[in-house]
C-alpha positions in Angstrom: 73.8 40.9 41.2 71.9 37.7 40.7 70.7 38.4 37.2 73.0 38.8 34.4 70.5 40.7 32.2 71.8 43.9 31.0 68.0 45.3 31.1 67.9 44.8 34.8 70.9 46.5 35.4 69.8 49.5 33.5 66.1 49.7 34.6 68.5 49.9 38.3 70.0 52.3 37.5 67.6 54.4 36.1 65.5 53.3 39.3 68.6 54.2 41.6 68.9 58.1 39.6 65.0 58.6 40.1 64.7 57.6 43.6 62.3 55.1 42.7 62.1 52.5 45.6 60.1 49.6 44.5 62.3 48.8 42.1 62.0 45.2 43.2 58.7 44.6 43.0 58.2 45.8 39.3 57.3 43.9 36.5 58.7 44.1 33.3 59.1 42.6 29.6 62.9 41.7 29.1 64.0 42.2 25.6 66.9 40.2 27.1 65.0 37.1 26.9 65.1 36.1 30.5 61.9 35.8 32.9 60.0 34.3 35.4 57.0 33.9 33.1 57.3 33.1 29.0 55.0 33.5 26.5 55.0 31.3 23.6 52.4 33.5 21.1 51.3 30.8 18.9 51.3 27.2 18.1 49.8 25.1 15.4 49.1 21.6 14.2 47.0 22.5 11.2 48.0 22.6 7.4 50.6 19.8 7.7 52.4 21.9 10.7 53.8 20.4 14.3 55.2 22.6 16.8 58.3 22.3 19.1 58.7 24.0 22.3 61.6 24.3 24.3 62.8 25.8 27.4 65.9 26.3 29.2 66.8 27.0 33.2 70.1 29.2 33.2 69.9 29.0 36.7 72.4 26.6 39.2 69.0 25.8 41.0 65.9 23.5 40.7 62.9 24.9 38.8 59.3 24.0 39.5 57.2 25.5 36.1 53.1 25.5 35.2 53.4 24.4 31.6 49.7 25.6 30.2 48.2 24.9 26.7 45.3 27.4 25.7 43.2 27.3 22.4 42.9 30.7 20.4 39.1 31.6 20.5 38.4 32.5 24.5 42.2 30.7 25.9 40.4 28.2 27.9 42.6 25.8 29.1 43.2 22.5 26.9 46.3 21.5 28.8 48.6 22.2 32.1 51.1 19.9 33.9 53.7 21.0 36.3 57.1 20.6 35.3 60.5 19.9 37.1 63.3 21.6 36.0 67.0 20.6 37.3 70.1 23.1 37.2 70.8 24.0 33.8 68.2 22.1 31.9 66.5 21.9 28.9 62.8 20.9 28.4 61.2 20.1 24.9 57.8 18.9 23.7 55.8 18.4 20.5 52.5 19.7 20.3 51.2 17.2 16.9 47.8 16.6 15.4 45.8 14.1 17.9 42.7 12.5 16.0 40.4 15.6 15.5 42.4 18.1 17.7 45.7 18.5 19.0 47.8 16.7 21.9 51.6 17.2 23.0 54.7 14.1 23.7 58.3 14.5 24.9 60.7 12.5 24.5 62.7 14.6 27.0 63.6 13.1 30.5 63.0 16.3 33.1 60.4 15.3 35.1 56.2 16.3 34.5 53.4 15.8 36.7 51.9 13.7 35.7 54.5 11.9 33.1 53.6 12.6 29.6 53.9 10.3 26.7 57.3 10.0 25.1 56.1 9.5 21.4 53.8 10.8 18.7 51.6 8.1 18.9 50.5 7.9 22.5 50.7 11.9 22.3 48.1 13.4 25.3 45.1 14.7 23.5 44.5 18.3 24.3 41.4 17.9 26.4 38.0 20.3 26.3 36.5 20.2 29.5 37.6 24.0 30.3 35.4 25.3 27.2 32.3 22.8 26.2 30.8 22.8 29.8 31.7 19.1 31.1 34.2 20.4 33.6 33.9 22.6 36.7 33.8 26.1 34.2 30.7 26.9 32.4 30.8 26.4 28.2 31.9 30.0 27.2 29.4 29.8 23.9 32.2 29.3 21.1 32.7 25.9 19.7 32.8 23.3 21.9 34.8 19.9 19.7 38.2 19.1 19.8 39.0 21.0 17.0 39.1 24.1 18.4 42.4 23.0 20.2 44.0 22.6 16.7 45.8 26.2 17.6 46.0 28.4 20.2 49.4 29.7 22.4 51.8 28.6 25.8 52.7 30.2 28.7 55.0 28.2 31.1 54.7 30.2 34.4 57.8 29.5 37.6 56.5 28.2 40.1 59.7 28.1 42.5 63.0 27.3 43.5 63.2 23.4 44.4 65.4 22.9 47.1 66.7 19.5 49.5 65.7 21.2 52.6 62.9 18.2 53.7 62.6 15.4 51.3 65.2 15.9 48.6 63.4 16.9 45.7 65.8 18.7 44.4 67.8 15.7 44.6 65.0 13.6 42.9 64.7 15.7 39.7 68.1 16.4 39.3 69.8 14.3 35.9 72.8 12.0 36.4 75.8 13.5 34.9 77.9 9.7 34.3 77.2 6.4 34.0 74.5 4.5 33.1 72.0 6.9 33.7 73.6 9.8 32.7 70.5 12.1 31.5 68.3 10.7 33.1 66.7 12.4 36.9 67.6 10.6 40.0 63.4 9.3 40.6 60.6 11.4 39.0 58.5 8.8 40.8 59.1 10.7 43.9 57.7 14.2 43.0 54.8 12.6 40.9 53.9 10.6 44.8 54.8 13.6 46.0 51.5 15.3 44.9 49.6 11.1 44.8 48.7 11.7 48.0 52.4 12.6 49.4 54.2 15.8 50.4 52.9 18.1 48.1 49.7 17.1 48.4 47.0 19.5 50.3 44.3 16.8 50.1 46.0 14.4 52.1 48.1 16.5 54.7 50.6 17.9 52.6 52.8 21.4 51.7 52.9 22.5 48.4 55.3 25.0 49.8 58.0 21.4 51.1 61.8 21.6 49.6 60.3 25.1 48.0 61.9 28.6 48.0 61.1 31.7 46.3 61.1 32.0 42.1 64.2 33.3 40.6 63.6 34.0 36.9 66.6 33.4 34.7 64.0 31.2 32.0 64.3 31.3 28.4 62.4 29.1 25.4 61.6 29.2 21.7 59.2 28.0 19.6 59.3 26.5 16.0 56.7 25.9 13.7 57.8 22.9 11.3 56.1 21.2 8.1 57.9 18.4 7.1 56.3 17.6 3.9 57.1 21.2 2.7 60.6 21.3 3.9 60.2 24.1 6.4 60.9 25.9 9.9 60.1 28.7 12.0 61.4 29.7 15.1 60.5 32.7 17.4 61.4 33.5 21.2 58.9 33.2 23.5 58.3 36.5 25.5 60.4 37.0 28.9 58.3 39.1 31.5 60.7 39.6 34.4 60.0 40.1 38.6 56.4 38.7 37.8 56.5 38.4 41.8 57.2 40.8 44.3 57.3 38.7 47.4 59.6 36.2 48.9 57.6 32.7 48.1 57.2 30.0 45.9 53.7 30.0 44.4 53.9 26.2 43.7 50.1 24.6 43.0 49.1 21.0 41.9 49.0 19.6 38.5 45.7 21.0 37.0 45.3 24.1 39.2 44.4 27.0 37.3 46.5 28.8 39.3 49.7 30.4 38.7 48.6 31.9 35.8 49.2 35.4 33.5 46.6 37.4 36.1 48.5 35.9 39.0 51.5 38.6 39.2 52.1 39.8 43.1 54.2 42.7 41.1 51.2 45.5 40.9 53.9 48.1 39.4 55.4 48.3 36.0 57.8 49.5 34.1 57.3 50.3 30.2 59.7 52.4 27.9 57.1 54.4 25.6 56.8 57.8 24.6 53.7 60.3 24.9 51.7 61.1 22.4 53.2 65.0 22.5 56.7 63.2 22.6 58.6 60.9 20.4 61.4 60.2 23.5 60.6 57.1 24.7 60.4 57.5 28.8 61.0 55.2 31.2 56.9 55.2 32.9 55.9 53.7 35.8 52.4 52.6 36.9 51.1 50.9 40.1 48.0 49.3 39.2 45.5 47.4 41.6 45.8 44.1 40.1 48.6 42.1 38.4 46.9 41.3 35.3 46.7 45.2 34.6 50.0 45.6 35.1 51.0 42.9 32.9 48.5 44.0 30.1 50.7 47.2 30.4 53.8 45.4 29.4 52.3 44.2 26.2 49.7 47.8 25.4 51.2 49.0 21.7 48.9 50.8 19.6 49.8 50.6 16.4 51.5 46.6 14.9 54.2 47.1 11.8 55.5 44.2 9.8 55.9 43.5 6.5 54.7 40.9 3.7 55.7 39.0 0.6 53.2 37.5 -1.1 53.3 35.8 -5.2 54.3 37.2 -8.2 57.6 35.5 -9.6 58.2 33.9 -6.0 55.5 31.5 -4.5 55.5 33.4 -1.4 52.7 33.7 1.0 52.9 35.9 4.4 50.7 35.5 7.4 50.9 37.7 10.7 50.1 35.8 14.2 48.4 38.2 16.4 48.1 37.3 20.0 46.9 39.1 22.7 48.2 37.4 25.8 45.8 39.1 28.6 42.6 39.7 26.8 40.7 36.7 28.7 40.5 38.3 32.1 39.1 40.9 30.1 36.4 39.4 28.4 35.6 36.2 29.2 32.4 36.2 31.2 34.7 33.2 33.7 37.5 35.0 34.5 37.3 39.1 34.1 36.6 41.0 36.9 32.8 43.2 36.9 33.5 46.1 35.2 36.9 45.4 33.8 36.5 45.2 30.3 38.5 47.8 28.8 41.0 47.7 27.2 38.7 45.4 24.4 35.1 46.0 23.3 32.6 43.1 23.8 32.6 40.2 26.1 33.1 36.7 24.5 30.0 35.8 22.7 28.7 33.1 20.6 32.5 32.4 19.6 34.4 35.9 19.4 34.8 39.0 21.1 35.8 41.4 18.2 37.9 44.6 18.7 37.8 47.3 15.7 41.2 48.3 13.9 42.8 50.2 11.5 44.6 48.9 8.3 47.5 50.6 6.7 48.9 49.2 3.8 52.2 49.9 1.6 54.3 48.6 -1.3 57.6 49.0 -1.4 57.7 51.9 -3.7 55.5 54.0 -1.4 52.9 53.2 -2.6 49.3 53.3 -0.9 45.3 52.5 -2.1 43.2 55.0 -1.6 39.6 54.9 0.4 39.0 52.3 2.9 41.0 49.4 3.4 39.7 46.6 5.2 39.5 42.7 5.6 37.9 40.6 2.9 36.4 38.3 2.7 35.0 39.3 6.1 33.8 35.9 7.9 32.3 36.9 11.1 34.2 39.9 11.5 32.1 43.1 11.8 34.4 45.6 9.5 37.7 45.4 10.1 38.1 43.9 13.5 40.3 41.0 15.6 37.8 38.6 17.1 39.8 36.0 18.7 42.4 35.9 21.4 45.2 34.6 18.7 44.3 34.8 15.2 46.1 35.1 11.8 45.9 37.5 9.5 47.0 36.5 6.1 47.6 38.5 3.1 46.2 38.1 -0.7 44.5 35.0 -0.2 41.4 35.4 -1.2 40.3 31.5 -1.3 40.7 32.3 3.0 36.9 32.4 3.4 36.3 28.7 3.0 39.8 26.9 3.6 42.4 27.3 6.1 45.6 29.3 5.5 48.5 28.6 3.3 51.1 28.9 5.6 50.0 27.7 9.2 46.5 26.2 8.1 44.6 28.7 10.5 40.9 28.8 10.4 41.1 32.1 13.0 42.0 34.2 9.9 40.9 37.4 8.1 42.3 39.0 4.7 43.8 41.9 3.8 44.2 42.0 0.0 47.0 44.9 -1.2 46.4 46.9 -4.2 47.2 45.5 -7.4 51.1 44.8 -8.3 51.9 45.4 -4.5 52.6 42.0 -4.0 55.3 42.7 -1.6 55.5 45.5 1.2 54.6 46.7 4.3 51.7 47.4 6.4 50.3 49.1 10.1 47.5 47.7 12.1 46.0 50.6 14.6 44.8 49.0 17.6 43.6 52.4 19.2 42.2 54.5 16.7 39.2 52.9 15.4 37.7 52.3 19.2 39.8 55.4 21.2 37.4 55.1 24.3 37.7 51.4 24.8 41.1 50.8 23.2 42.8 52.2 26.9 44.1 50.8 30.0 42.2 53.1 31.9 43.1 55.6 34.7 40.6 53.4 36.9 43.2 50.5 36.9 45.8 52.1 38.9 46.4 52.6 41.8 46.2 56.5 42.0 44.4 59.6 41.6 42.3 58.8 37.6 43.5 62.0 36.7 47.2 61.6 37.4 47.8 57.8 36.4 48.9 57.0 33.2 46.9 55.7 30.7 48.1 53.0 27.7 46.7 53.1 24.2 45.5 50.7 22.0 45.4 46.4 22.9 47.7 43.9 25.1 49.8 42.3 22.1 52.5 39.6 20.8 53.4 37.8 18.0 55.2 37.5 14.7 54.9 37.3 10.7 55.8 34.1 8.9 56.4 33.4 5.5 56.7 30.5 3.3 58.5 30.7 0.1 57.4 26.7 -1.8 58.7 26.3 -4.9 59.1 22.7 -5.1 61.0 20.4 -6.6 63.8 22.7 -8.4 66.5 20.8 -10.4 66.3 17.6 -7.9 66.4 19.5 -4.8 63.6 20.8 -2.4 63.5 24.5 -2.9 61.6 25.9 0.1 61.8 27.8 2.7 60.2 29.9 5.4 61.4 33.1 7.6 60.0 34.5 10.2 59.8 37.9 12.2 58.4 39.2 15.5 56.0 42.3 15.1 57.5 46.1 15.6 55.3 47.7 17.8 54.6 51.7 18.6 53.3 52.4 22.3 51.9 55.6 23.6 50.9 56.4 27.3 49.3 60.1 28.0 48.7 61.4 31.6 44.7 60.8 32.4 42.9 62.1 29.4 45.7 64.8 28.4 48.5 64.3 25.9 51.2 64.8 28.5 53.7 62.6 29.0 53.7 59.7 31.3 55.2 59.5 34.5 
């Protein structure tokens, strides 16, 4: 077997007992870790944070990866560069405040194209041509300064398998293992000429597709959200989605190319666990959809979100919950989704959101419940309770939120939810389906099947994690805080067409 992943060998088998015969081409998220695609679900430079980024090639091969930076409102792109991956490497970057907005530096030595800056300050401003109309897409109506780069979310994409077979590129970006340049790749300059009118380059003659062969997976990374005045860390693994491609290529693009990107998958079928909603079993379902994005939104489709929260009373602790949905731009931005494609969400990006309606559910940990509505307050621009941007925060008894950023990662996407009084710690549910049941679906119409046999997903595409920051100070001479963090338990359901049978 070429993977080691313990969820590929049982999806095969489970594939092998049902006869299934495109195992190979499906698409799935490994709980493993390991992919061809990651997802990074949040980063942040506001509120005193920085954020690291790492990510490490398992592999014995050469990896060639799209490294792209989006902002939170619409994910327009504020940043890509291709990176250069040798066997067994390990790839980190900063992403720090830049003047107004945010920028990234490495002091890492795989090679990027083009090179980044090696030190906070001659970090590579996040850019906004992709969102305030100077560049080749049209403004998309939200905010259009540099601030709105300040936070947002990564995917790192592979690219391909870098080989020696023409010019020895695999040579080029592989590190010296002694001497004095032990660390260090053989000649970086060589892939970055590669694509300056070299090799690689289409404009001048060249083959992206040169010392390429077909992607491989075995990528992991991890995030960490750090606040050095405060004295605190956060780390999270980044999302693993696994057999992104079904062919035999490499998909390798220049520097800047918005191409690879999540919509890109060649894998049109995927595989979930879930149950039905008549069934708490979770199945194994599978769903051939017409175009990758759909069957990557699939991955991802939960319809109810369960975390918990600590908040003050005795303890100086604030919660906040990231909430990311990692697909919803070919969905509803006007640029990228497809004419008629805008379920699963409600409303196309307008004048700076595109807000989907959801349930709250809140809890303390005696059992305890409010009665009547509960919902987000203050409400900002939020209609009701709703999630308006494409990663947002959701914090929990701060009720200064409507005119300052967040206590814990300084957001400014944010809405409140305020638990009843003396629940200052506990648990809470965000429904994603039931307050919009006929747009919160990944519709029968997606796949590529017979509407009333295909399986249909309930509730949004979504990622992401609660953090919390316990800051008590200076405590007898020593710095006494700290931070924890914890990815999101999601519930999934999938019925057959518009019944409540269960999936196939």
């Amino acid at each position: 077997m070429k993977r080691t992943s313990l969820t590929t060998a049982v999806i095969a088998g489970i594939a092998g007992v049902a006869g299934i015969s495109n195992m190979a081409s499906a698409v799935y998220l490994n709980n493993d870790g390991l992919g061809q695609v990651l997802i990074y679900p949040y980063y942040t430079v506001n509120g005193g944070n920085n954020t690291l980024l790492t990510v490490v090639n398992t592999t014995p091969q050469g990896k060639a990866v799209k490294v792209r930076f989006l902002e939170a409102y619409d994910s327009r792109e504020v940043l890509d560069f291709n990176l250069y991956l040798s066997p067994q490497d390990v790839w980190t970057a900063a992403v720090v405040p830049v003047g107004a907005g945010a920028g990234v530096f490495t002091n890492d030595n795989s090679c990027t194209v083009p090179a980044l800056p090696t030190s906070l300050a001659t970090a590579q401003p996040f850019l906004t041509y992709a969102y305030d109309g100077t560049g080749d897409t049209a403004a998309d109506g939200g905010p259009t300064g540099v601030s709105r780069t300040l936070e947002g979310y990564v995917e790192l994409i592979e690219m391909g398998t870098v080989t020696n077979a023409a010019q020895d590129s695999l040579k080029a970006i592989t590190h010296a293992t002694s001497g004095s340049t032990a660390g260090i790749p053989a000649d970086c300059s060589q892939v970055v000429n590669a694509w300056n009118g070299g090799y690689w380059d289409i404009t001048s003659g060249g083959d992206p597709t040169t010392d390429m062969a077909a992607t491989s997976g075995g990528l992991f990374g991890s995030g960490a959200i750090i606040n050095v005045n405060q004295g605190t860390i956060a780390g999270y693994n980044a999302d693993a989605i696994d057999q992104f491609y079904s062919d035999a290529f490499s998909h390798h693009t220049a520097p800047g190319s918005l191409s690879p990107n999540i919509s890109s998958a060649t894998s049109k079928v995927s595989y979930v666990f879930a149950p039905s909603p008549s069934s708490t079993i979770p199945t194994l379902i599978t769903t051939s959809y017409s175009s990758g994005v759909d069957a990557v939104s699939s991955l991802f489709m939960a319809d109810k979100i369960f975390n918990e929260y600590w908040t003050a009373g005795g303890t100086a602790a604030n919660s906040e919950w990231v909430i990311t949905f990692p697909t919803k731009r070919f969905y509803v931005d006007s640029a990228s989704a497809a004419a008629g494609h805008l379920a699963p969400f409600d409303k196309l990006f307008s004048k700076g959101v595109s807000c989907a309606p959801i349930g709250i559910g809140i809890y303390d940990r005696e059992e305890r419940t409010t009665s009547g509505t509960i919902g987000f307050s203050p409400a900002k621009v939020q209609q009701g309770a709703s999630l308006c941007y494409e990663a947002q925060v959701v914090t929990f008894n701060q009720p200064g939120i409507a005119t300052g950023a967040s206590a814990v990662l300084g957001s400014n996407l944010t809405a409140n939810i305020s638990p009843p009084a003396g629940a200052n710690n506990g648990w809470a549910v965000i429904d994603l389906y039931g307050k919009s049941a006929a747009n919160h679906v990944l519709p029968a119409a997606y796949t590529d099947g017979t509407v009333g046999a295909s399986n249909v997903f309930r509730g949004l595409p979504v990622t992401g994690f609660w953090v919390a920051n316990l800051v008590n100070g200076n405590v007898g001479g020593v710095l006494s805080n700290y931070s924890a963090l914890f990815r999101h338990k999601l519930h999934r359901t999938c019925a057959l067409g518009t019944t409540t049978s269960a999936c196939s």
